[in-house]
MIKOL-724332 format. One record per residue: residue in one letter; residue number from 1; x, y, z negated of N, C-alpha, C in turn. Coordinates in nm, 3 decimals. Example, Ala and Ser with C-alpha at 12.3 -4.5 7.8 and 13.67 -1.06 7.14 Angstrom:
<sites>
> code_pos_n.X_n.Y_n.Z_ca.X_ca.Y_ca.Z_c.X_c.Y_c.Z
> A_1_1.319_-0.569_-0.780_1.230_-0.450_-0.780_1.320_-0.330_-0.780
> S_2_1.285_-0.225_-0.708_1.367_-0.106_-0.714_1.290_0.003_-0.787
</sites>
This chain:
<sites>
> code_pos_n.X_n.Y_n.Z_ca.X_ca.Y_ca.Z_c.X_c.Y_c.Z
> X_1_-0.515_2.103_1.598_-0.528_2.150_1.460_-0.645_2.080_1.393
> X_2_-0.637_2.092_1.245_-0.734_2.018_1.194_-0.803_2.106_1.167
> X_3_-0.981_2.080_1.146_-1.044_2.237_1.088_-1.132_2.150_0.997
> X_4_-1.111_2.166_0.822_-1.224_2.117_0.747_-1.377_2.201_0.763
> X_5_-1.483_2.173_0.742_-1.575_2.229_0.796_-1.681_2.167_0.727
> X_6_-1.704_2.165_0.558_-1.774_2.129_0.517_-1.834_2.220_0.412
> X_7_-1.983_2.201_0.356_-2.030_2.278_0.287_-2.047_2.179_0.125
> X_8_-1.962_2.092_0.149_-1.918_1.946_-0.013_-1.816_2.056_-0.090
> X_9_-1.840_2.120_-0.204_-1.766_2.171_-0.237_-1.642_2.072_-0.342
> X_10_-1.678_1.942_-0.361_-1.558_1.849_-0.426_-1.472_1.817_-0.276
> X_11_-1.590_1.784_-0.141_-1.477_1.735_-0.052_-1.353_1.825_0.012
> X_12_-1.464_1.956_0.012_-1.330_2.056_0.049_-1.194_2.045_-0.031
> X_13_-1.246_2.107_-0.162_-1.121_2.109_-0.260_-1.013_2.017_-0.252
> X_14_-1.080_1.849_-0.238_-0.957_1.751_-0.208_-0.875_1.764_-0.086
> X_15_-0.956_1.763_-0.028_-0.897_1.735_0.147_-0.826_1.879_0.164
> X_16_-0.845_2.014_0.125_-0.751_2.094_0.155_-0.607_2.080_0.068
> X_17_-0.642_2.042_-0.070_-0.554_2.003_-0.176_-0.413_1.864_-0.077
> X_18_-0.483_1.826_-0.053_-0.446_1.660_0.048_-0.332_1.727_0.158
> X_19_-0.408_1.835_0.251_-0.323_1.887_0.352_-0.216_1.968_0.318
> X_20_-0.248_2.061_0.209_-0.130_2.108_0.177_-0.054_2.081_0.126
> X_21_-0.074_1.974_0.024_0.052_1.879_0.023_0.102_1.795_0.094
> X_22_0.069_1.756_0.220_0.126_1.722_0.335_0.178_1.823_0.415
> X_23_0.183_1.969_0.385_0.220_2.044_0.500_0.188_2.030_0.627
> X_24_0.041_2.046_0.657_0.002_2.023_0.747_-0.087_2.146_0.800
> X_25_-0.095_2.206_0.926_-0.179_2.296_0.979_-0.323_2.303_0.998
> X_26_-0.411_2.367_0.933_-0.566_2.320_0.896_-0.587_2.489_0.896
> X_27_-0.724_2.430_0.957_-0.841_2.629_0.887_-0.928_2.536_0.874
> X_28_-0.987_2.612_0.760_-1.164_2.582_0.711_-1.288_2.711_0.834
> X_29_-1.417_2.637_0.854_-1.525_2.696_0.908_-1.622_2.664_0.803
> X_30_-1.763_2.727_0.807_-1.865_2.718_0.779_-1.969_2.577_0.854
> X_31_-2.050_2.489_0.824_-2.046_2.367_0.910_-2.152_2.449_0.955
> X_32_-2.173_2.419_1.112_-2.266_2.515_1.195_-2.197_2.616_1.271
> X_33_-2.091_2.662_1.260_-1.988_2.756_1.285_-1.934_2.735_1.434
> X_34_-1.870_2.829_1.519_-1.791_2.769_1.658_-1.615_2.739_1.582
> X_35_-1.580_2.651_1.648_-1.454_2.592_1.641_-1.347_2.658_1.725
> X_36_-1.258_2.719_1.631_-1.159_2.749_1.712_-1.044_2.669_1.803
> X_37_-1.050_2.779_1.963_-1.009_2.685_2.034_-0.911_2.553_2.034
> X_38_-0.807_2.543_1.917_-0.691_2.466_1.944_-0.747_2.357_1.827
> X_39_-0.863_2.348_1.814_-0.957_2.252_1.694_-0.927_2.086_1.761
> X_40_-0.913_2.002_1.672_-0.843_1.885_1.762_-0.955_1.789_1.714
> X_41_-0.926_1.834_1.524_-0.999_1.680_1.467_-1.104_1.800_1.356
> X_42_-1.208_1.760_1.313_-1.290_1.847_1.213_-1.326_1.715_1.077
> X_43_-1.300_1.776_0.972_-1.325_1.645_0.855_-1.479_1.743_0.814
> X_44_-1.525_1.632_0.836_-1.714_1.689_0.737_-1.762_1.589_0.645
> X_45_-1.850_1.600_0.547_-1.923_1.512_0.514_-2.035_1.457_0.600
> X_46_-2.074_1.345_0.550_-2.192_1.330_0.651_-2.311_1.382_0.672
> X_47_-2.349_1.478_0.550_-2.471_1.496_0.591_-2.445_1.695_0.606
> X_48_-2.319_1.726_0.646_-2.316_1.854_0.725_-2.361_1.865_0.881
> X_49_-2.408_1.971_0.884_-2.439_1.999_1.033_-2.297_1.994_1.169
> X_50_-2.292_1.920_1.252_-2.252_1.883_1.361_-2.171_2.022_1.382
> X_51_-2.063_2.049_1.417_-2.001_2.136_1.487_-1.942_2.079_1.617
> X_52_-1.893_2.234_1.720_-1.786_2.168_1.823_-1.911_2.124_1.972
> X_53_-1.817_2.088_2.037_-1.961_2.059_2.174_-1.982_1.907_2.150
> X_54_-1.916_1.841_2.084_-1.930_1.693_2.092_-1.839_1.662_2.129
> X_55_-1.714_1.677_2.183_-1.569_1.662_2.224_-1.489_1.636_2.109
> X_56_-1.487_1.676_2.029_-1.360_1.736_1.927_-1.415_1.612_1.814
> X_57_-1.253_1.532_1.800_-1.332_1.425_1.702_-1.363_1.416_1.572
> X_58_-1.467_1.404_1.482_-1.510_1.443_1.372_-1.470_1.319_1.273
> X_59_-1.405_1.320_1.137_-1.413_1.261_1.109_-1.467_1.265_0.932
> X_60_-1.569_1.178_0.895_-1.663_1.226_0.767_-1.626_1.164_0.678
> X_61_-1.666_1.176_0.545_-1.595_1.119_0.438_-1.677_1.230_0.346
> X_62_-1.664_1.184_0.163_-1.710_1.189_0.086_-1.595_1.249_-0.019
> X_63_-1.591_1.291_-0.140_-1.468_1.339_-0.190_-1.409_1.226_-0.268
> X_64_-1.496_1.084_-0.247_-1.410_0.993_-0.348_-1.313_0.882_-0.209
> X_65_-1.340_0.918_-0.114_-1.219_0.887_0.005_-1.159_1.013_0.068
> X_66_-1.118_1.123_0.055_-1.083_1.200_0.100_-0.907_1.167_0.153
> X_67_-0.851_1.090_0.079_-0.728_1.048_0.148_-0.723_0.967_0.273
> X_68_-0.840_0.881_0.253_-0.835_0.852_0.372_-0.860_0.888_0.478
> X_69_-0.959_0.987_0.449_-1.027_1.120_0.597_-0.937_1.169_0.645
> X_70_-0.830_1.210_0.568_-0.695_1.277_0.608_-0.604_1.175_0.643
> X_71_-0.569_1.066_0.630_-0.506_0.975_0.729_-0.562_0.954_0.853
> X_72_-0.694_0.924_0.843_-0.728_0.936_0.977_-0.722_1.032_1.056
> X_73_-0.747_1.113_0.989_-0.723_1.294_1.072_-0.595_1.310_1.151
> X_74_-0.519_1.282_1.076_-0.427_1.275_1.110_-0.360_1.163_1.178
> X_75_-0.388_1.095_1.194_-0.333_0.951_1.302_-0.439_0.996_1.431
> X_76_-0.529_1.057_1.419_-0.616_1.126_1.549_-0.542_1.265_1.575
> X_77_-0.493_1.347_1.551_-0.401_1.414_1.561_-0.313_1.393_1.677
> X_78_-0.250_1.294_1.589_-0.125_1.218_1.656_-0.149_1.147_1.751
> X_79_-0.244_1.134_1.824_-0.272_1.058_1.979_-0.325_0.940_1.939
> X_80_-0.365_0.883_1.810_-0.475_0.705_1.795_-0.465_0.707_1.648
> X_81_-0.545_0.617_1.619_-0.526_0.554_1.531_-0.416_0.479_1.475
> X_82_-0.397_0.349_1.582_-0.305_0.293_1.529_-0.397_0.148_1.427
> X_83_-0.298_0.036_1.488_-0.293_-0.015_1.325_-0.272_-0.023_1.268
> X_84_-0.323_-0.036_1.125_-0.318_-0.058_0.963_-0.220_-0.153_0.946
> X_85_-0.110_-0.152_0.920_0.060_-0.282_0.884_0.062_-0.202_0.711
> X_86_0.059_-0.276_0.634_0.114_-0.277_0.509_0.266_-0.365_0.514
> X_87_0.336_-0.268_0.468_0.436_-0.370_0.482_0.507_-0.393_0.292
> X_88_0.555_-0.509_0.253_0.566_-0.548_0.131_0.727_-0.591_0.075
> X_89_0.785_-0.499_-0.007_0.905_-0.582_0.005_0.895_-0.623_-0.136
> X_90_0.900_-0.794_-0.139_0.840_-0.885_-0.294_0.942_-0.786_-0.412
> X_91_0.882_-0.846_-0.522_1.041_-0.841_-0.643_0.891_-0.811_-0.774
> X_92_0.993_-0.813_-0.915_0.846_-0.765_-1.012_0.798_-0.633_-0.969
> X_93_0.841_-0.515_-0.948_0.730_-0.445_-0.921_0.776_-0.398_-0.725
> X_94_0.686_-0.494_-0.680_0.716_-0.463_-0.539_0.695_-0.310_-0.457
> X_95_0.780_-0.314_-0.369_0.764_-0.157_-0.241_0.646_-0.204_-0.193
> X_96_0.571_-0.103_-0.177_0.443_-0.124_-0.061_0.464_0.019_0.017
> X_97_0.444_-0.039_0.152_0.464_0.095_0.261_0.317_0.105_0.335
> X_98_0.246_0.150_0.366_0.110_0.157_0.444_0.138_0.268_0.570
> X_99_0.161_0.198_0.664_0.179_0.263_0.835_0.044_0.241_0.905
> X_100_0.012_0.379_0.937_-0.106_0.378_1.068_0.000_0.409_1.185
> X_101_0.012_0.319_1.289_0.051_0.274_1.428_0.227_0.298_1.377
> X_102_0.226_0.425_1.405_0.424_0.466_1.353_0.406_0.545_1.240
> X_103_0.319_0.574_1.177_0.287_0.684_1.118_0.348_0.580_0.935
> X_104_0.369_0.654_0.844_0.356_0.608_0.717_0.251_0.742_0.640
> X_105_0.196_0.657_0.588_0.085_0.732_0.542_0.045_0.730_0.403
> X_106_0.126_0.604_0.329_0.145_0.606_0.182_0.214_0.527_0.167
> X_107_0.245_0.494_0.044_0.391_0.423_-0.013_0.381_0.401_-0.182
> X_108_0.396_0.319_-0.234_0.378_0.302_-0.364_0.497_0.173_-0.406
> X_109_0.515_0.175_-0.538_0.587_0.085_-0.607_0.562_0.066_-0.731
> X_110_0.485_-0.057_-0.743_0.369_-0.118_-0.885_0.434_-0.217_-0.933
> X_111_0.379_-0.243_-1.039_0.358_-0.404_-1.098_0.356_-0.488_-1.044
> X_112_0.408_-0.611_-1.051_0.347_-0.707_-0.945_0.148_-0.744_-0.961
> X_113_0.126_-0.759_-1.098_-0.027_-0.761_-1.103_-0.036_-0.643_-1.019
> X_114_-0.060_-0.576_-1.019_-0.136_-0.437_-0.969_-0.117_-0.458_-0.792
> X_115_-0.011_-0.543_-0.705_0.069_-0.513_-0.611_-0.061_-0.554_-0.494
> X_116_-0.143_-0.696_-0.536_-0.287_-0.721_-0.452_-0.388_-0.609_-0.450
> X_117_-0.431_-0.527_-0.618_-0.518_-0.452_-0.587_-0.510_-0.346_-0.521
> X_118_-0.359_-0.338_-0.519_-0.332_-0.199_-0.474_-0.327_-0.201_-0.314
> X_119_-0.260_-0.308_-0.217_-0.279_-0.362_-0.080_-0.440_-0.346_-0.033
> X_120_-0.524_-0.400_-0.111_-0.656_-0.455_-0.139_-0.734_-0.318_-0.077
> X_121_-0.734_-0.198_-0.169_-0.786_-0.089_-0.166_-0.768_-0.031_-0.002
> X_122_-0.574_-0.024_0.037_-0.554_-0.004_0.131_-0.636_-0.042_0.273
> X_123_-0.661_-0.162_0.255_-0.696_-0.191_0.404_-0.816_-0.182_0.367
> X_124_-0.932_-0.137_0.309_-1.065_-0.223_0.285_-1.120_-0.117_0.396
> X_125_-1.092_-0.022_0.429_-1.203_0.025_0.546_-1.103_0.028_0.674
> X_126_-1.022_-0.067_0.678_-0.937_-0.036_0.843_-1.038_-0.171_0.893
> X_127_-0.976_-0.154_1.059_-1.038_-0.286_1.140_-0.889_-0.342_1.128
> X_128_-0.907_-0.492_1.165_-0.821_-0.597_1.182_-0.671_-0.561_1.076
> X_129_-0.675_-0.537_0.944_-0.549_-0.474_0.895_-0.422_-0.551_0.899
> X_130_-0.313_-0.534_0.885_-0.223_-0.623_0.911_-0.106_-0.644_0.774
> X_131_-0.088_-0.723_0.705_0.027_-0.744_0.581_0.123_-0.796_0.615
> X_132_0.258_-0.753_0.570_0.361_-0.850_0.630_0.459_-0.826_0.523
> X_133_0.521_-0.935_0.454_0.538_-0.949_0.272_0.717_-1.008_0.353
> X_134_0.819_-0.929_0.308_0.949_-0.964_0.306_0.938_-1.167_0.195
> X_135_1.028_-1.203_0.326_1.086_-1.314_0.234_1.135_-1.349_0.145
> X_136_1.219_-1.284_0.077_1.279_-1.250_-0.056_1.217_-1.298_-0.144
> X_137_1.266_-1.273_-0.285_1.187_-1.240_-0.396_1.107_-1.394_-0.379
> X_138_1.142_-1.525_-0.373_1.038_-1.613_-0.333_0.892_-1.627_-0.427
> X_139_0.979_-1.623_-0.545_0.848_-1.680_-0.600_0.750_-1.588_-0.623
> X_140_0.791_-1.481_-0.630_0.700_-1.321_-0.599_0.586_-1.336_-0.464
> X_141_0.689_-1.339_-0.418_0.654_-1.327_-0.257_0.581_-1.435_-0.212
> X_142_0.543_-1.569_-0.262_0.425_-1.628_-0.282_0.379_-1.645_-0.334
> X_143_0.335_-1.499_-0.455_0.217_-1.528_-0.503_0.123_-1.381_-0.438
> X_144_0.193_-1.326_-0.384_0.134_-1.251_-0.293_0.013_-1.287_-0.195
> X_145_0.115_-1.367_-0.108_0.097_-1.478_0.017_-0.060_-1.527_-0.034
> X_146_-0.050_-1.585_-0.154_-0.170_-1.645_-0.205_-0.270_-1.616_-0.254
> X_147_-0.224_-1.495_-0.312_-0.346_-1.393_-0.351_-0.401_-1.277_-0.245
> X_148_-0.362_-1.305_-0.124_-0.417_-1.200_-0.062_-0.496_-1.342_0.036
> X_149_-0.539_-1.425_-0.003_-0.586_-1.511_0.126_-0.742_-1.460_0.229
> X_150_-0.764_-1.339_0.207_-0.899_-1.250_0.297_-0.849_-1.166_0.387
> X_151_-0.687_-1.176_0.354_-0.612_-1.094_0.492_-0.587_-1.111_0.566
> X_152_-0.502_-1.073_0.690_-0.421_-1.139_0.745_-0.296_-1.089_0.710
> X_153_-0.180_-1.232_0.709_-0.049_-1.177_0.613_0.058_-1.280_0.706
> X_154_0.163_-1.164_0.717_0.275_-1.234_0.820_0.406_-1.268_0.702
> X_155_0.473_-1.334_0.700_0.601_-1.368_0.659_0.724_-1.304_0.732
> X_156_0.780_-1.166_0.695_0.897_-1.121_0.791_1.042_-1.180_0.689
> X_157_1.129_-1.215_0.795_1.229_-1.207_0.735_1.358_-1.096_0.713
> X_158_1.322_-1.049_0.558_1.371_-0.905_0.568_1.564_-0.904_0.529
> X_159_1.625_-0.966_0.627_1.747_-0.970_0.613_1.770_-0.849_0.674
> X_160_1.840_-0.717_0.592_1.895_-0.672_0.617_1.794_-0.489_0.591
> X_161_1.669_-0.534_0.590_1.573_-0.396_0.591_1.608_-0.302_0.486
> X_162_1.671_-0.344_0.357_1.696_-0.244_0.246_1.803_-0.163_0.303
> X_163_1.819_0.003_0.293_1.894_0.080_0.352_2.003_0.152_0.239
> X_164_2.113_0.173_0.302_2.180_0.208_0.215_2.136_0.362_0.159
> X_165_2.126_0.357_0.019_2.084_0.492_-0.072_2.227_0.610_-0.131
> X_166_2.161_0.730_-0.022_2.251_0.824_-0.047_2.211_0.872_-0.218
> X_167_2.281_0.990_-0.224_2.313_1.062_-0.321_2.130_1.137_-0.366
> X_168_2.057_1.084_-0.490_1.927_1.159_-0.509_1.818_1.059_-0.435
> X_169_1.904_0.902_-0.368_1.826_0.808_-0.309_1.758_0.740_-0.416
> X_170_1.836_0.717_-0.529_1.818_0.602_-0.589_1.671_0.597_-0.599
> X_171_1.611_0.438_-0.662_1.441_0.407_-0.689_1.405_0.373_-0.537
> X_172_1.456_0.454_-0.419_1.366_0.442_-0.320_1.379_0.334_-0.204
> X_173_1.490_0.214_-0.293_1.512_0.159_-0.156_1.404_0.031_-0.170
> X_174_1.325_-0.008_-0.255_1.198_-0.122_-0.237_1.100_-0.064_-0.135
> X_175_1.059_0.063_-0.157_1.008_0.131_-0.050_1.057_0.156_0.099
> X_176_1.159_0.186_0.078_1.197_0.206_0.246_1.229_0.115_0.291
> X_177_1.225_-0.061_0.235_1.267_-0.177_0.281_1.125_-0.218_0.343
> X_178_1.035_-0.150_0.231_0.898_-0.222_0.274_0.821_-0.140_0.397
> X_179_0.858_0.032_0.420_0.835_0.063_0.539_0.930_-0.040_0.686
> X_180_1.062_-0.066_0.665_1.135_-0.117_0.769_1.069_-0.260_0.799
> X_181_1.008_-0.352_0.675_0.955_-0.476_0.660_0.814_-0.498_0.757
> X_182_0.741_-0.354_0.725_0.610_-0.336_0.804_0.646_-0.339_0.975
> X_183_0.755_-0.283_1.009_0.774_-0.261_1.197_0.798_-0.384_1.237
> X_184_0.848_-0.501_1.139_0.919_-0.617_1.234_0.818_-0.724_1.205
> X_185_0.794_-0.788_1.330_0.717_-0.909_1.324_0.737_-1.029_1.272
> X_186_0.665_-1.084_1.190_0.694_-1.181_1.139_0.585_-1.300_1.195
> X_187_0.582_-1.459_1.103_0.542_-1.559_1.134_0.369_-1.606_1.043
> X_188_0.252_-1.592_1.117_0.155_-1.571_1.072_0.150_-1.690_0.917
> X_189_0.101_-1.654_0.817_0.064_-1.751_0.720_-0.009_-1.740_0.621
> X_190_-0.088_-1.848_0.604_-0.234_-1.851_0.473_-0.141_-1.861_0.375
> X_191_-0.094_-1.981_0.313_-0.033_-1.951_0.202_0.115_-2.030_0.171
> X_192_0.166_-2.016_0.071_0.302_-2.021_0.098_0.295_-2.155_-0.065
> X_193_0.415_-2.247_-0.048_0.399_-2.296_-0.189_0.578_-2.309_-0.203
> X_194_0.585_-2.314_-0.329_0.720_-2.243_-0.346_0.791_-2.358_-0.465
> X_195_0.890_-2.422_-0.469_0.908_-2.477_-0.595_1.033_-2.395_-0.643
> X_196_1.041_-2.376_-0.777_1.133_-2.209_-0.812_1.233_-2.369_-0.840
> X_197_1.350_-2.309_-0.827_1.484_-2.378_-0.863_1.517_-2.343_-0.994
> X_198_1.607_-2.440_-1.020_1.678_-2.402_-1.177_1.662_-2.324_-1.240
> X_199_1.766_-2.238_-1.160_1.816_-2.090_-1.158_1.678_-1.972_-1.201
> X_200_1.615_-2.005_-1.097_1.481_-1.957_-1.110_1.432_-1.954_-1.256
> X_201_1.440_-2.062_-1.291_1.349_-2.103_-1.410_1.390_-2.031_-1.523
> X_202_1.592_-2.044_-1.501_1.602_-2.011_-1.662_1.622_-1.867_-1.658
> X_203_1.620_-1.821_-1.514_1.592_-1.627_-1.528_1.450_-1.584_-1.564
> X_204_1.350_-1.695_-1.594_1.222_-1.649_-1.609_1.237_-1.670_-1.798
> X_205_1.291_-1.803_-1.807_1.314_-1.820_-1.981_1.414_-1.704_-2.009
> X_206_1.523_-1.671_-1.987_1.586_-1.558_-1.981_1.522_-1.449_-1.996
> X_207_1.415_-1.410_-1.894_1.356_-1.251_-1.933_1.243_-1.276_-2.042
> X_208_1.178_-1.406_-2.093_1.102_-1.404_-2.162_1.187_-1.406_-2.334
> X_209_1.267_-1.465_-2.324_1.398_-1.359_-2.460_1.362_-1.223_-2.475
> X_210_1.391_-1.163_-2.396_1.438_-1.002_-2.378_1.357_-0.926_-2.441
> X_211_1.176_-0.997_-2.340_1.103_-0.886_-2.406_1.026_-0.957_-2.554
> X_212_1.071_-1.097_-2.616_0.999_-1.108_-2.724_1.059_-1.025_-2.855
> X_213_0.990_-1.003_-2.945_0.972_-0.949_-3.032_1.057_-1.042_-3.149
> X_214_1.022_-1.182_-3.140_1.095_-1.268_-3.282_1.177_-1.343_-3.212
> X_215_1.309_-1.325_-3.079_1.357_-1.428_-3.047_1.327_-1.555_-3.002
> X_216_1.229_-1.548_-2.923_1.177_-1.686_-2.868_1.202_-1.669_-2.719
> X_217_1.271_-1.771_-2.703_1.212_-1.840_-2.534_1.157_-1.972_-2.507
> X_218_1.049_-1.866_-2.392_0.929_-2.036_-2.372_1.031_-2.116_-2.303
> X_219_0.949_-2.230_-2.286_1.011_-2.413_-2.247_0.959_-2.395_-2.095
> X_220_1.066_-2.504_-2.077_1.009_-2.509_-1.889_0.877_-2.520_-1.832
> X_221_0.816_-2.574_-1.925_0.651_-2.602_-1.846_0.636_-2.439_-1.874
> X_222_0.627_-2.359_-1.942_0.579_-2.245_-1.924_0.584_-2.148_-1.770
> X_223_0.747_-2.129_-1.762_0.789_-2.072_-1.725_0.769_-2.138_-1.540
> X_224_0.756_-2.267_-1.559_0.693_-2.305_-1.439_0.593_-2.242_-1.388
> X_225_0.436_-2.211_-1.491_0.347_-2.129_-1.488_0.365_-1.982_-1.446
> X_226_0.478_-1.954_-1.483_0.502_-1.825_-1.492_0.519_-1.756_-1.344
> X_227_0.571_-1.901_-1.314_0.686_-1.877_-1.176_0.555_-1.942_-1.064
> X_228_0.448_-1.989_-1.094_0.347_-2.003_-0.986_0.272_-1.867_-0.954
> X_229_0.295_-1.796_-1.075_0.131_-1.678_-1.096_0.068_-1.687_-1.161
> X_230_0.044_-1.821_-1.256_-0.070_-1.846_-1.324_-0.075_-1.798_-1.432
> X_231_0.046_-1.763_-1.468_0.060_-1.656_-1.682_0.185_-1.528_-1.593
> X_232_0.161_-1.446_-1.650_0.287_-1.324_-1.677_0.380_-1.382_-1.804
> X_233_0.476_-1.303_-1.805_0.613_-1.369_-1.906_0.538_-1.335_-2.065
> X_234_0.444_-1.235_-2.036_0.405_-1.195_-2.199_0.308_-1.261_-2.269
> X_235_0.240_-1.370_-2.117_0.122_-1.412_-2.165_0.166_-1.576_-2.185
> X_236_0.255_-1.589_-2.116_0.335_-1.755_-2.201_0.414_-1.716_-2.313
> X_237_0.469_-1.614_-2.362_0.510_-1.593_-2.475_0.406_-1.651_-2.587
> X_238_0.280_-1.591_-2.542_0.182_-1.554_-2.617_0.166_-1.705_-2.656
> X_239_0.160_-1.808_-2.562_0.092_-1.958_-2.553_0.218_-1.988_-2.627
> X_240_0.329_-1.975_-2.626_0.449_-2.030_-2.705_0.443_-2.062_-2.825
> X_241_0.381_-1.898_-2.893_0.351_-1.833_-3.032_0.239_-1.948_-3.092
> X_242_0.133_-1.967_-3.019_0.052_-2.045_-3.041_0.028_-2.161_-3.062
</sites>
């Protein structure tokens, strides 16, 4: 069982807020307090007083990481840690899955801008974290590759990881491609360089139609840009206009 055991009145509030929306089994103590017997993991701040004989593993945190105290809590729970696998399935706003060992422990589906900071945040306090970005989606999917170059980032090939979506599924299959994307091993790589095809190009002049305002689509050099990472579709519009 988990027992929060802090006298942080912001950290409590989160971290119990945290468990019960995980449905998870927790009692609160007083820090200084004896631990009841079936006490596994205790979340404190750091500068609460020590509970427990020294056995029972403590894990501390502040109320502006409290999600993560509770992942860990919980992957200690569960018999380890585990490592940190983000797994990524590309596209404009990519699945991100975040697994401690078997565990999934968050899941999001962003922007592609947003898709680094949001990976970024994930691993910044694990050891050795691990990324592994579906093949797909190429030209997405290396600019990922390239913008995460402080990671380590595998190339899986995700033939076949998207699952078929029942009834009340829909939205969720970038996500559950990118949890299935995270279990399978892929081929280690710094960075990826990509030349977008035709096709490529004129689906990028294509969506830059859609969302302009006076009927314009940018010219190939743009959309080349577009298709490296170096402009978004709104911001070569913008250079078009200009």
């Amino acid at each position: 069982m988990i027992v929060v055991a802090t006298a942080d009145f912001e950290l409590y509030h989160e971290v119990v807020a945290l468990l019960r929306d995980r449905g998870v089994a927790f009692t609160t103590v007083d820090p200084g307090d004896d631990l009841p017997v079936e006490a596994s993991v205790v979340i404190a701040a750091p500068d609460d007083d020590a509970v427990g004989d020294g056995e029972t593993d403590r894990v501390t945190a502040t109320a502006a990481d409290a999600r993560r105290a509770v992942d860990e809590a919980l992957a200690l729970l569960r018999g380890g840690e585990g490592r940190t696998v983000v797994g990524v399935d590309p596209g404009v706003r990519p699945g991100i899955a975040v697994l401690a060992g078997e565990t999934v422990v968050a899941a999001f589906q962003v922007p592609l801008g947003d898709a680094v900071e949001t990976i970024r945040r994930e691993v910044a306090d694990a050891a050795d974290p691990l990324v592994r970005i579906g093949d797909g989606a190429r030209l997405q999917g290396a600019r990922l590759v390239n913008d995460l170059d402080d990671v380590t980032v595998e190339l899986v090939d995700e033939t076949g990881t998207t699952p078929y979506l029942g009834t009340g599924a829909r939205g969720m299959g970038d996500v559950l491609a990118a949890v299935n994307i995270a279990r399978l091993e892929g081929e280690r790589i710094d960075s990826r360089e990509v030349d977008p095809t035709a096709g490529e190009l004129q689906r990028i002049k294509d969506r830059s139609r859609q969302l302009s305002t006076d009927d314009r689509t940018i010219d190939e050099g743009l959309a080349r840009r577009v298709a490296a990472g170096d402009l978004t579709v709104e911001e070569a519009l913008d250079e078009h206009r200009d």
